[in-house]
C-alpha positions in Angstrom: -36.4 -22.0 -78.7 -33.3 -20.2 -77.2 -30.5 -18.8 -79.2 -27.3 -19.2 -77.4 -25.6 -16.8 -75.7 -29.4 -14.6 -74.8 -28.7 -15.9 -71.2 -32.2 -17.1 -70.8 -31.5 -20.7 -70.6 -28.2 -21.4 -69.0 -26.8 -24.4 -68.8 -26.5 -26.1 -65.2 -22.9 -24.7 -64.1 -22.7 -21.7 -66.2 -22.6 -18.1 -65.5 -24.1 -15.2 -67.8 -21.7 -12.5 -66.5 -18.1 -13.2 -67.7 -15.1 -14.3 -65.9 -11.7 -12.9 -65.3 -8.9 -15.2 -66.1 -6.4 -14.9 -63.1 -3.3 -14.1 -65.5 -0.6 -13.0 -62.6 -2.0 -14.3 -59.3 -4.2 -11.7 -58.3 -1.9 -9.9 -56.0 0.9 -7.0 -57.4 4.1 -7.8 -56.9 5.0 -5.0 -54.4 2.1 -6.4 -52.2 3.8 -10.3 -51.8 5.0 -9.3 -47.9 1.5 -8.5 -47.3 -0.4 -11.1 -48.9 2.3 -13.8 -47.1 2.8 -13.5 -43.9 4.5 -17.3 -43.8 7.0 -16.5 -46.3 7.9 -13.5 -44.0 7.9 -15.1 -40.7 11.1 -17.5 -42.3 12.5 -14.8 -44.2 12.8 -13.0 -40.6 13.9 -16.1 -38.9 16.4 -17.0 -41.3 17.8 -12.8 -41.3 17.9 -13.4 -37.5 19.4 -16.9 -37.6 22.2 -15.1 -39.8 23.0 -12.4 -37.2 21.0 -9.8 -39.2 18.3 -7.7 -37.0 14.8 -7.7 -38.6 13.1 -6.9 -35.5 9.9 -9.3 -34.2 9.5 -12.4 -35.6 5.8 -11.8 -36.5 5.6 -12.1 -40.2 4.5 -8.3 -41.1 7.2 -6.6 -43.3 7.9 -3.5 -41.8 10.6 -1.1 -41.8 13.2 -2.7 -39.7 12.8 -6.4 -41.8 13.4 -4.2 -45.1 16.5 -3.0 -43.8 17.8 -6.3 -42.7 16.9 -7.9 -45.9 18.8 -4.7 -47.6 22.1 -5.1 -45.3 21.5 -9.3 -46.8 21.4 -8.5 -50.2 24.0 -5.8 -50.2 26.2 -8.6 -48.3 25.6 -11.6 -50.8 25.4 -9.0 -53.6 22.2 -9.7 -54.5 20.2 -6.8 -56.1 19.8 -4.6 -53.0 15.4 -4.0 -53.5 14.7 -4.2 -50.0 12.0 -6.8 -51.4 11.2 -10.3 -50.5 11.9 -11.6 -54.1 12.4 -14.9 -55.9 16.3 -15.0 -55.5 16.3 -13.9 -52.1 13.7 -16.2 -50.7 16.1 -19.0 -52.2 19.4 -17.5 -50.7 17.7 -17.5 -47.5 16.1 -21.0 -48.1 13.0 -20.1 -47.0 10.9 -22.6 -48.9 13.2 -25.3 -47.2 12.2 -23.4 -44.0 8.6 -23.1 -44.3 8.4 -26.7 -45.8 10.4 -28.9 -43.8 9.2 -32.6 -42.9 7.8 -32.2 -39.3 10.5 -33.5 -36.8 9.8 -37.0 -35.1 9.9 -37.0 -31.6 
């Protein structure tokens, strides 16, 4: 007979080694621009569409998109972080962007 919790007989499905609850969504904060290159791409095309110069349109956050994003924020006095935050991504409507109906031709 098994006592539970020995890990000899495991139940179909379970694991023996423990599991991590994903509290926060894996990736730090300071790391969004890298782990969403989508969210970027609008961000850059929306900076551009609003005369502001984030450079190419390739959905890397480099040095010339922080700028931009800093001369957007300082202009719609927003906290100027140079990030690609919450409030800013909504300013810039970038979910509207990135989730817009697909046009009918």
């Amino acid at each position: 007979m098994s006592v539970p919790g020995n890990g000899d007989h495991l139940e179909p499905g379970r694991r023996s080694d423990p599991i991590e609850p994903a509290v926060g969504g894996g990736a730090p904060a300071g790391d969004f621009q890298s782990q969403r290159p989508p969210f970027v791409r609008e961000a850059q095309r929306a900076l551009r569409d609003l005369g502001y110069h984030p450079g190419p349109i390739d959905g890397t956050f480099g040095p010339q998109t922080r700028t931009a994003l800093e001369k957007y924020q300082l202009a719609e006095k927003l906290p100027v972080t140079g990030q690609l935050d919450a409030e800013t991504m909504e300013r810039l409507d970038v979910y509207k962007r990135l989730f817009r109906p697909a046009r009918e031709l």
